[in-house]
PDB file with one MODEL, atoms N, CA, C and O in Angstrom:
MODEL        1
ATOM      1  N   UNK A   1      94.845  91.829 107.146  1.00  0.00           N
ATOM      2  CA  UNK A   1      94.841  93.093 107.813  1.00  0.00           C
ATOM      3  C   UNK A   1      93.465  93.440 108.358  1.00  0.00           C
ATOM      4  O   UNK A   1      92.904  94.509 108.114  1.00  0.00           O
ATOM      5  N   UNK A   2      92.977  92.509 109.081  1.00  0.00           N
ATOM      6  CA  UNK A   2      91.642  93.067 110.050  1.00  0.00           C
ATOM      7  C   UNK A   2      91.482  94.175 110.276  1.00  0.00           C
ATOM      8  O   UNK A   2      92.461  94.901 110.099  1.00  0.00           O
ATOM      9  N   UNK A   3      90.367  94.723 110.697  1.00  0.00           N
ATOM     10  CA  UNK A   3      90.971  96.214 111.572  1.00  0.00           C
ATOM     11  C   UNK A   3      90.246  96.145 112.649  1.00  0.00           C
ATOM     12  O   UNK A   3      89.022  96.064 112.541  1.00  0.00           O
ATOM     13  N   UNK A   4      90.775  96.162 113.713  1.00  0.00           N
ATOM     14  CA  UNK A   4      90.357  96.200 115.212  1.00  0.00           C
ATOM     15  C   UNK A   4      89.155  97.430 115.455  1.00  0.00           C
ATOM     16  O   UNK A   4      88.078  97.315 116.041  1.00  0.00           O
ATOM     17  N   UNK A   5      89.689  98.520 114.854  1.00  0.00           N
ATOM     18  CA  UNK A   5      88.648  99.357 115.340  1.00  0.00           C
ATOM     19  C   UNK A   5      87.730 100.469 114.253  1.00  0.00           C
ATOM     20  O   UNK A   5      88.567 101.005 113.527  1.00  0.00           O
ATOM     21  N   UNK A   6      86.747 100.824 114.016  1.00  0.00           N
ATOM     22  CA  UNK A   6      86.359 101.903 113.482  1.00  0.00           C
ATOM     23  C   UNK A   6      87.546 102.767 113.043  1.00  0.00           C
ATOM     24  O   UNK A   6      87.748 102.935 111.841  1.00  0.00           O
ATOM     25  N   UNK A   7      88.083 103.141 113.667  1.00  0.00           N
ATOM     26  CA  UNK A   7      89.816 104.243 113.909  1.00  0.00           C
ATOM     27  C   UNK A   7      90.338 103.648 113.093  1.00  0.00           C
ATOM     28  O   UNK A   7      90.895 104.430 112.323  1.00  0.00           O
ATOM     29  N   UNK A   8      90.533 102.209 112.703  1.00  0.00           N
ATOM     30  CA  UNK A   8      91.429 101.626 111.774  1.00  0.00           C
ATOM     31  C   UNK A   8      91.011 101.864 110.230  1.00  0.00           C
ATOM     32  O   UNK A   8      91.828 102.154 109.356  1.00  0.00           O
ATOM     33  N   UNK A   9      89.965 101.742 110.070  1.00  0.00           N
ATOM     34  CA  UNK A   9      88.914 101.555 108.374  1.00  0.00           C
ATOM     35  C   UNK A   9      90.160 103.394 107.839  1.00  0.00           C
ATOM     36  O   UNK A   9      90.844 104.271 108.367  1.00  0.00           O
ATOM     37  N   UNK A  10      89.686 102.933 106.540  1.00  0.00           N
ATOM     38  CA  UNK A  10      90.904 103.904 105.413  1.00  0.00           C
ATOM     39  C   UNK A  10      89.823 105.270 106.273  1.00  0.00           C
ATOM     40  O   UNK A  10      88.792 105.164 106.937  1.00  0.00           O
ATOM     41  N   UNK A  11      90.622 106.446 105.878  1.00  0.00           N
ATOM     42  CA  UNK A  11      89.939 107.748 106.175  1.00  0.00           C
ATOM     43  C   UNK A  11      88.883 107.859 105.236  1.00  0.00           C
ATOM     44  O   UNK A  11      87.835 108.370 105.631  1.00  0.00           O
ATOM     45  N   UNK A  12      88.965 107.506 104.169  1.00  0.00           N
ATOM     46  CA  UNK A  12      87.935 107.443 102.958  1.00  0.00           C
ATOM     47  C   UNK A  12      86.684 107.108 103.369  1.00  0.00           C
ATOM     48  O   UNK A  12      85.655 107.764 103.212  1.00  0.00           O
ATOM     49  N   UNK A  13      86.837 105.926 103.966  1.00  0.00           N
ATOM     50  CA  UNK A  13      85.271 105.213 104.719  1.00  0.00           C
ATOM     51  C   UNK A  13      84.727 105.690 105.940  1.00  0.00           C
ATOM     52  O   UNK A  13      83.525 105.573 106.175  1.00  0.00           O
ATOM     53  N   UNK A  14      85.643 106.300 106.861  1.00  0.00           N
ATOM     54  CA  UNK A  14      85.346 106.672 108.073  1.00  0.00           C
ATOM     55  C   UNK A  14      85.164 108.218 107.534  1.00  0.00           C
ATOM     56  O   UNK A  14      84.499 108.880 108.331  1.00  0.00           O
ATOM     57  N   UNK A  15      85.583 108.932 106.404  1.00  0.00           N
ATOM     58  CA  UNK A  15      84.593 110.212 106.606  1.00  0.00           C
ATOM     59  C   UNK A  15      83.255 110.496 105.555  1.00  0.00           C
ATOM     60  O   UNK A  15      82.696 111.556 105.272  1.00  0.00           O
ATOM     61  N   UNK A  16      82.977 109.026 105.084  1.00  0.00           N
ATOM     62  CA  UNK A  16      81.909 109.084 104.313  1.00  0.00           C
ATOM     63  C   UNK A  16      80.672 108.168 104.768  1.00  0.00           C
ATOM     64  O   UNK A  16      79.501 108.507 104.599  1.00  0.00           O
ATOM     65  N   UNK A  17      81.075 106.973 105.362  1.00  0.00           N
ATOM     66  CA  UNK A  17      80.105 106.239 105.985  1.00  0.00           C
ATOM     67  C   UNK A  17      79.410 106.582 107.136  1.00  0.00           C
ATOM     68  O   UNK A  17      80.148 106.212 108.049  1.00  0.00           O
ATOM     69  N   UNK A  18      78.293 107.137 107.671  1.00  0.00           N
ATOM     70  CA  UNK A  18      77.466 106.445 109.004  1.00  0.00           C
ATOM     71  C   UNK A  18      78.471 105.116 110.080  1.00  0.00           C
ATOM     72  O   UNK A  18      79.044 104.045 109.882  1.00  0.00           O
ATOM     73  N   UNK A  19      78.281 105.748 110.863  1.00  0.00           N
ATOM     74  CA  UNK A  19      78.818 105.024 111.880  1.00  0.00           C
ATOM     75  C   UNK A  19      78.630 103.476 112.051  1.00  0.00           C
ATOM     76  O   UNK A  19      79.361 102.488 112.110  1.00  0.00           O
ATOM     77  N   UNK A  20      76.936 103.825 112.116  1.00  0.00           N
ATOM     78  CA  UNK A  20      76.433 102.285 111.887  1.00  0.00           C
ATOM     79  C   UNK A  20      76.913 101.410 110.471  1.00  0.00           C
ATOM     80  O   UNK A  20      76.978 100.198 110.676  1.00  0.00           O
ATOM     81  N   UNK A  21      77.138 101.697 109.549  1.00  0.00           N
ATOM     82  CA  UNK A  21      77.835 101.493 108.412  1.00  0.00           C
ATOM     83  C   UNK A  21      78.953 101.145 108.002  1.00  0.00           C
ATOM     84  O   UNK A  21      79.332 100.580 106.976  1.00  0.00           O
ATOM     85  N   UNK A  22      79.663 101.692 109.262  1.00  0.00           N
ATOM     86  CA  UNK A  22      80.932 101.245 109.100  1.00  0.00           C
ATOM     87  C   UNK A  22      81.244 100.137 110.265  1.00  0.00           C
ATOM     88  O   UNK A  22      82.105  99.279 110.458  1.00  0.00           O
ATOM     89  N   UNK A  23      80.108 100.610 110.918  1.00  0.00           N
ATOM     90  CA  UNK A  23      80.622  98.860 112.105  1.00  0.00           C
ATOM     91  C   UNK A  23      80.255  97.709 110.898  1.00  0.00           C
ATOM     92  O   UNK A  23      80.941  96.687 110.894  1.00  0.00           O
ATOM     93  N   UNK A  24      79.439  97.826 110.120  1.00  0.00           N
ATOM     94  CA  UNK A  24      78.916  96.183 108.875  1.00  0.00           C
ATOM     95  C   UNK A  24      79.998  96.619 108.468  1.00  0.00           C
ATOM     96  O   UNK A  24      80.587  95.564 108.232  1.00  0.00           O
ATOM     97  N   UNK A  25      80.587  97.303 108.251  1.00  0.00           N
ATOM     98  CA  UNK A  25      81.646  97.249 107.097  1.00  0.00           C
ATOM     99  C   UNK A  25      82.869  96.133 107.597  1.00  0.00           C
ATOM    100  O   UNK A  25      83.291  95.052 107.188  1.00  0.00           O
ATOM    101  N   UNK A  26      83.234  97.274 108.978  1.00  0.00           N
ATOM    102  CA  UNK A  26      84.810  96.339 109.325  1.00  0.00           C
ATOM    103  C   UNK A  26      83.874  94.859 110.298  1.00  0.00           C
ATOM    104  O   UNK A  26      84.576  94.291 111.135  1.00  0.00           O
ATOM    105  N   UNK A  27      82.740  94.461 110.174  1.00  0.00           N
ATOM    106  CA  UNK A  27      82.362  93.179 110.911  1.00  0.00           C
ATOM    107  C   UNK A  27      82.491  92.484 109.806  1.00  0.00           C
ATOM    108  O   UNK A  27      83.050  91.397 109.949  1.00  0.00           O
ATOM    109  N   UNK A  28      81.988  92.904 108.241  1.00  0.00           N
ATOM    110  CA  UNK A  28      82.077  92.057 106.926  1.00  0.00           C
ATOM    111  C   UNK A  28      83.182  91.526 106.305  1.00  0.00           C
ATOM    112  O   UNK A  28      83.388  90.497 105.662  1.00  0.00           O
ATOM    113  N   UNK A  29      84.189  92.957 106.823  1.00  0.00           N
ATOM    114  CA  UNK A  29      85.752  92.811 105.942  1.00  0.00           C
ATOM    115  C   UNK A  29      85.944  91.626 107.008  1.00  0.00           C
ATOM    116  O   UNK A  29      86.058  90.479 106.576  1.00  0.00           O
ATOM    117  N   UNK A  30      85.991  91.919 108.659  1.00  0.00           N
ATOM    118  CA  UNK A  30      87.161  90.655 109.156  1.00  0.00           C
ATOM    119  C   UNK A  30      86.561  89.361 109.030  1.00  0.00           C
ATOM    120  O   UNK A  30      87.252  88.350 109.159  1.00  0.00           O
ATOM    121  N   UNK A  31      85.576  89.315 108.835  1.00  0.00           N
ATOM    122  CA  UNK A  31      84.937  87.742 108.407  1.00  0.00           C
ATOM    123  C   UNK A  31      85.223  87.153 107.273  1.00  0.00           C
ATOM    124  O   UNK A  31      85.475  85.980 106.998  1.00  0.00           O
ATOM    125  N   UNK A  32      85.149  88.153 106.620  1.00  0.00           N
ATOM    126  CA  UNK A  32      85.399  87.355 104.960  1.00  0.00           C
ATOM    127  C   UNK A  32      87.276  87.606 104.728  1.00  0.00           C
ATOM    128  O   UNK A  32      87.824  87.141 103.728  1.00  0.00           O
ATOM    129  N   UNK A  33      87.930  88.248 105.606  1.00  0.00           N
ATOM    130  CA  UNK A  33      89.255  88.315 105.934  1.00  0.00           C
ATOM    131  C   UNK A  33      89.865  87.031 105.927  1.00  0.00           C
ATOM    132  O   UNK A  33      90.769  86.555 105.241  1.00  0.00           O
ATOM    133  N   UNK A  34      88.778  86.331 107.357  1.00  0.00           N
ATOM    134  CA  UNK A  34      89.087  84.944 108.037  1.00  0.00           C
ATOM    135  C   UNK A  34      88.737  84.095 107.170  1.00  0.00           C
ATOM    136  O   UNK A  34      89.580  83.224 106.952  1.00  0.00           O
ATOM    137  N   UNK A  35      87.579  84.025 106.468  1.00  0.00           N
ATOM    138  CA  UNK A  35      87.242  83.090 105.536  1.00  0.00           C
ATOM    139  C   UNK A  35      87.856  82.988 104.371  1.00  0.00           C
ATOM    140  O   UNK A  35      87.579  81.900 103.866  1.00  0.00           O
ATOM    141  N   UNK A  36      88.660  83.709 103.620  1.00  0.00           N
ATOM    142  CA  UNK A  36      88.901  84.055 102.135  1.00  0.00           C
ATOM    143  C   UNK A  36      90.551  84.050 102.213  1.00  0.00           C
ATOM    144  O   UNK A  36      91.200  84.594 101.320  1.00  0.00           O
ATOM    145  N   UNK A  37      91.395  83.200 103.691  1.00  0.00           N
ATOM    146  CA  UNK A  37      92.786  83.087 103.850  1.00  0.00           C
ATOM    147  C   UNK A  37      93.340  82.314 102.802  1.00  0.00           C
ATOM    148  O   UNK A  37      94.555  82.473 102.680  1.00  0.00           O
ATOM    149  N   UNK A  38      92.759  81.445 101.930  1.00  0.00           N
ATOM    150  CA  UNK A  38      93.127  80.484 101.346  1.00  0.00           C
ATOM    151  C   UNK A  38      93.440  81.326  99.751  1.00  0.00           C
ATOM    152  O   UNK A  38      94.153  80.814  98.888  1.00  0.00           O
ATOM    153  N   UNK A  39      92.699  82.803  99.572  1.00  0.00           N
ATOM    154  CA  UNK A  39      92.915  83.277  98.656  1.00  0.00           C
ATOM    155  C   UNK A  39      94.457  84.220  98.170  1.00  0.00           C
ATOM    156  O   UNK A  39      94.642  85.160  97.398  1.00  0.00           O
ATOM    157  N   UNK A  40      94.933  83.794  98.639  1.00  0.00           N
ATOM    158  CA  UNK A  40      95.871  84.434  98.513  1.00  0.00           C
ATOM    159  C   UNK A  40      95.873  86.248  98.131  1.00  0.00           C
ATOM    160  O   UNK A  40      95.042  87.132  98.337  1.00  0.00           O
ATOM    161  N   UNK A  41      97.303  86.236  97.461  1.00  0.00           N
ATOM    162  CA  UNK A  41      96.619  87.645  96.673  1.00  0.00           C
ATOM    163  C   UNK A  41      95.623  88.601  96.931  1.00  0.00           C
ATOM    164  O   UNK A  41      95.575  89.696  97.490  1.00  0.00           O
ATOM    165  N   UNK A  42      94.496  87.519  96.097  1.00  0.00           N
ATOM    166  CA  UNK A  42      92.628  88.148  96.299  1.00  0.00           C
ATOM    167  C   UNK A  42      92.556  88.467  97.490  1.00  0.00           C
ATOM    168  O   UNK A  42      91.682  89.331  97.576  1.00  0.00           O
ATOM    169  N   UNK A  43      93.037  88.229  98.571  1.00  0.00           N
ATOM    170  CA  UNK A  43      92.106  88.133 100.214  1.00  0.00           C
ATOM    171  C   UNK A  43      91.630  89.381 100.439  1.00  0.00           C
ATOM    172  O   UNK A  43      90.509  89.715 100.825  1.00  0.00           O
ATOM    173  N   UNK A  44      92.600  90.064 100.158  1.00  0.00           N
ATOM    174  CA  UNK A  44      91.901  91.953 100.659  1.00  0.00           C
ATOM    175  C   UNK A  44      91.159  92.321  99.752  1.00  0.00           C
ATOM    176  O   UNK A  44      90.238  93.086 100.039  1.00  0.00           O
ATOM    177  N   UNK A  45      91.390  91.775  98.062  1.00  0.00           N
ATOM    178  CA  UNK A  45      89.902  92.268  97.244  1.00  0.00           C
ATOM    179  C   UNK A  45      88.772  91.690  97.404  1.00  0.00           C
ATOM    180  O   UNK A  45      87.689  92.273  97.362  1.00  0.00           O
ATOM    181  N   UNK A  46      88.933  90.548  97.591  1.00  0.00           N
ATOM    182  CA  UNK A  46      87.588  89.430  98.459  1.00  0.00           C
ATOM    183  C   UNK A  46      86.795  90.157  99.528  1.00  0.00           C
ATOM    184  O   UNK A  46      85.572  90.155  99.675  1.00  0.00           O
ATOM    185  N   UNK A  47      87.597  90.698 100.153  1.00  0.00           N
ATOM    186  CA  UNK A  47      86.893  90.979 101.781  1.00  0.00           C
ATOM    187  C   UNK A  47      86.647  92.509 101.566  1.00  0.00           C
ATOM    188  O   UNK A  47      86.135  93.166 102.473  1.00  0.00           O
ATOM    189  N   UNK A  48      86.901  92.918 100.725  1.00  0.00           N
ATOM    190  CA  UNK A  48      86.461  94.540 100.449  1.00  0.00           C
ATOM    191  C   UNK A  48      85.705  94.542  99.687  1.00  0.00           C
ATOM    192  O   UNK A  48      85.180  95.642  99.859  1.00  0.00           O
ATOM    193  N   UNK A  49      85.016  93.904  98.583  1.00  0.00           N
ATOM    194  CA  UNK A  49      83.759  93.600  98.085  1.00  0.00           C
ATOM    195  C   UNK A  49      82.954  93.003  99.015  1.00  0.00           C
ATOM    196  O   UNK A  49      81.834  93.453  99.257  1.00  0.00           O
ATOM    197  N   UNK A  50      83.417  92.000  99.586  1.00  0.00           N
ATOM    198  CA  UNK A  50      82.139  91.430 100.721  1.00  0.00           C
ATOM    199  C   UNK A  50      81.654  92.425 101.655  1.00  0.00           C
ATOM    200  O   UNK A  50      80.436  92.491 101.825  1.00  0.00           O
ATOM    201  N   UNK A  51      82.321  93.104 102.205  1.00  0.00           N
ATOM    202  CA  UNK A  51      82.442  93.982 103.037  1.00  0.00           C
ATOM    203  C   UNK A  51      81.498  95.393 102.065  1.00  0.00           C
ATOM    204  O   UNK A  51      80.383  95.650 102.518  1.00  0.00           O
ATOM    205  N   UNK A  52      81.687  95.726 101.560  1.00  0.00           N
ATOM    206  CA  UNK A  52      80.880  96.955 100.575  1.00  0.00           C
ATOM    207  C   UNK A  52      79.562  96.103 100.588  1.00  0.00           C
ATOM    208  O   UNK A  52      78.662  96.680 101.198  1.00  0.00           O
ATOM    209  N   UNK A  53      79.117  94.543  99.933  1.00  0.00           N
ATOM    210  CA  UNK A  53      78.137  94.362  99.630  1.00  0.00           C
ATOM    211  C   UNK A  53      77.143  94.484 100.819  1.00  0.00           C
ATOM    212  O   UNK A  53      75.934  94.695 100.722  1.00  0.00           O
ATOM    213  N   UNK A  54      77.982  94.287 102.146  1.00  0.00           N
ATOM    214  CA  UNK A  54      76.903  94.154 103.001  1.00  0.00           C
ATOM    215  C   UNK A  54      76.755  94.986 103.501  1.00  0.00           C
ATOM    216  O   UNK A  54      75.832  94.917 104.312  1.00  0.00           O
ATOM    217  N   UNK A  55      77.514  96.358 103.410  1.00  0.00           N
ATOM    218  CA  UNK A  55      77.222  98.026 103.543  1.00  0.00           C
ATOM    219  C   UNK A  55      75.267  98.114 102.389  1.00  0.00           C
ATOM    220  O   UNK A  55      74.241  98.716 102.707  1.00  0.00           O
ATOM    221  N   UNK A  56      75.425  97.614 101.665  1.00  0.00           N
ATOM    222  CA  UNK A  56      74.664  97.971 100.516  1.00  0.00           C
ATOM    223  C   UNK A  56      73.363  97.020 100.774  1.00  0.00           C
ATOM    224  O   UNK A  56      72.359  96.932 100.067  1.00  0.00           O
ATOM    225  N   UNK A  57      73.600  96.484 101.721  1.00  0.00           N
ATOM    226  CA  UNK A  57      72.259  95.513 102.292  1.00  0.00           C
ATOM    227  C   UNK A  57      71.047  96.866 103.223  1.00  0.00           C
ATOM    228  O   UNK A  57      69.828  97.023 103.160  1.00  0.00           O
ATOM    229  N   UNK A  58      72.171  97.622 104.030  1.00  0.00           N
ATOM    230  CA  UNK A  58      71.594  98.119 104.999  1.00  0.00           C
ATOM    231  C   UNK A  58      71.230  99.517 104.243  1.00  0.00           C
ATOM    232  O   UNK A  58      70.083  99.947 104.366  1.00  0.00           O
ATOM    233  N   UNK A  59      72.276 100.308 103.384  1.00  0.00           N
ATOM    234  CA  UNK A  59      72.346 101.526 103.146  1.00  0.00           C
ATOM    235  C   UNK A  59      72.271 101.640 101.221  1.00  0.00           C
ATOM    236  O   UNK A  59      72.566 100.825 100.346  1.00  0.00           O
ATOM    237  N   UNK A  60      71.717 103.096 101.171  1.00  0.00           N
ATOM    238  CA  UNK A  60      71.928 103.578  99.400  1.00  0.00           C
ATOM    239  C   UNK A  60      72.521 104.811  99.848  1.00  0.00           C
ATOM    240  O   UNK A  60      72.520 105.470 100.887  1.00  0.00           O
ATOM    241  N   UNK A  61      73.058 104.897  98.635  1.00  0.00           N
ATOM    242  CA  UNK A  61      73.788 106.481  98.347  1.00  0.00           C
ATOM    243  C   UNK A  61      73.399 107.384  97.418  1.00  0.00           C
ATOM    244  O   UNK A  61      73.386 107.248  96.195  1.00  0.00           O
ATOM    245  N   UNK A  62      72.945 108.727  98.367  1.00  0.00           N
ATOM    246  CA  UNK A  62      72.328 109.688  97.540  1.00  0.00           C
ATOM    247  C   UNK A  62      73.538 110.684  97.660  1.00  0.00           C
ATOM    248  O   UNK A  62      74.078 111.127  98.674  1.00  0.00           O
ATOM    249  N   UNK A  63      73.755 110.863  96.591  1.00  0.00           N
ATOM    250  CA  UNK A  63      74.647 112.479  95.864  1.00  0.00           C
ATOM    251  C   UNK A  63      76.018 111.440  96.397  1.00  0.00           C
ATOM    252  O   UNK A  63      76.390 110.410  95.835  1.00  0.00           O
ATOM    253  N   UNK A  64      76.618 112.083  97.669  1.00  0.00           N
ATOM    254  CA  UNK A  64      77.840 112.100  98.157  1.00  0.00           C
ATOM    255  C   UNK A  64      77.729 111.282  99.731  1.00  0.00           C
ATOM    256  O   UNK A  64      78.594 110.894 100.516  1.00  0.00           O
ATOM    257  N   UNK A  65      76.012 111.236  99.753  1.00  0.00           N
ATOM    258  CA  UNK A  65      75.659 110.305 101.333  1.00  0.00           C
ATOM    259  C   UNK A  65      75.338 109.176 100.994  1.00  0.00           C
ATOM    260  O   UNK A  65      75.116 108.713  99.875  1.00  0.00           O
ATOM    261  N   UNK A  66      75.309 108.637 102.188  1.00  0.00           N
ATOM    262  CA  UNK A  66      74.950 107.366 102.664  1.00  0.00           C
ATOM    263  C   UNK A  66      73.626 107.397 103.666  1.00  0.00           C
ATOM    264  O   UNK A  66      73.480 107.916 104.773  1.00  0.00           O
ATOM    265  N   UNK A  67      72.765 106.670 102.868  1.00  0.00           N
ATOM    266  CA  UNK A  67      71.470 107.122 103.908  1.00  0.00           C
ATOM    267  C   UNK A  67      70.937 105.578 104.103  1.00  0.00           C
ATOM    268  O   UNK A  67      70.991 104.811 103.142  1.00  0.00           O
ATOM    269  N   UNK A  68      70.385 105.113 105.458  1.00  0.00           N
ATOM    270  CA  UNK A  68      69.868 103.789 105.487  1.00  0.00           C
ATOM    271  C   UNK A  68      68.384 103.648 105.248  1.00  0.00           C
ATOM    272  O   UNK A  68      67.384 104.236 105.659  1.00  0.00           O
ATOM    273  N   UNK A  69      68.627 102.624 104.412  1.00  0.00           N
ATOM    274  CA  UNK A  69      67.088 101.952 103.751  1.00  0.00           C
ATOM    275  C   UNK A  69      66.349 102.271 104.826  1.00  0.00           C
ATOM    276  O   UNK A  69      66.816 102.639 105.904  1.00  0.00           O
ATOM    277  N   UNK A  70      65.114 102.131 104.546  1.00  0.00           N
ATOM    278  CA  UNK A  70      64.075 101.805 105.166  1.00  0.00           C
ATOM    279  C   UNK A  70      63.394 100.517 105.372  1.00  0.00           C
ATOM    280  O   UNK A  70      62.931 100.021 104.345  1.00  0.00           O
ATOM    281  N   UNK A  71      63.200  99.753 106.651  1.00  0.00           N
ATOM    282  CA  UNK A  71      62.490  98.831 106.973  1.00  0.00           C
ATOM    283  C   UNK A  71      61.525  98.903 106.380  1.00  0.00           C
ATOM    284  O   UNK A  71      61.098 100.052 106.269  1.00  0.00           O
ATOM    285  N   UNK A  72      60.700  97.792 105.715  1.00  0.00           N
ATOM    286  CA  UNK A  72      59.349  97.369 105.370  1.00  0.00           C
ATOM    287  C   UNK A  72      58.486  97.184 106.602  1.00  0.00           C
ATOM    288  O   UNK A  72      57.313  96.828 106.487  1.00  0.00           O
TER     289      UNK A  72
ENDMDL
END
């Protein structure tokens, strides 16, 4: 279940994430979507952890936000 667009991601993510945040999100989920076919079952818990981890590359969460790191 890819999701084609921003519009697609659960309402959960689209009214808590940064925009920019949620494009890594649904670019992480459909990759590891495509990659993780062989998992049966797992595939959507696979690709929704992958997908969170690489939210968590760019961004931390303070209180109830999502705020992006800072470059070194």
């Amino acid at each position: 279940m890819p999701y084609r667009t921003n519009a697609n991601l659960p309402p959960s993510l689209r009214e808590r994430l940064p925009l920019h945040a949620q494009n890594i999100y649904r670019e992480a989920f459909n990759h590891a979507w495509a990659n993780y076919a062989s998992a049966g079952e797992r595939q959507e818990e696979i690709a929704h952890r992958i997908a969170w981890a690489a939210v968590k590359k760019s961004y931390r969460k303070a209180g109830d936000t999502w705020i992006e790191k800072s470059t070194p």
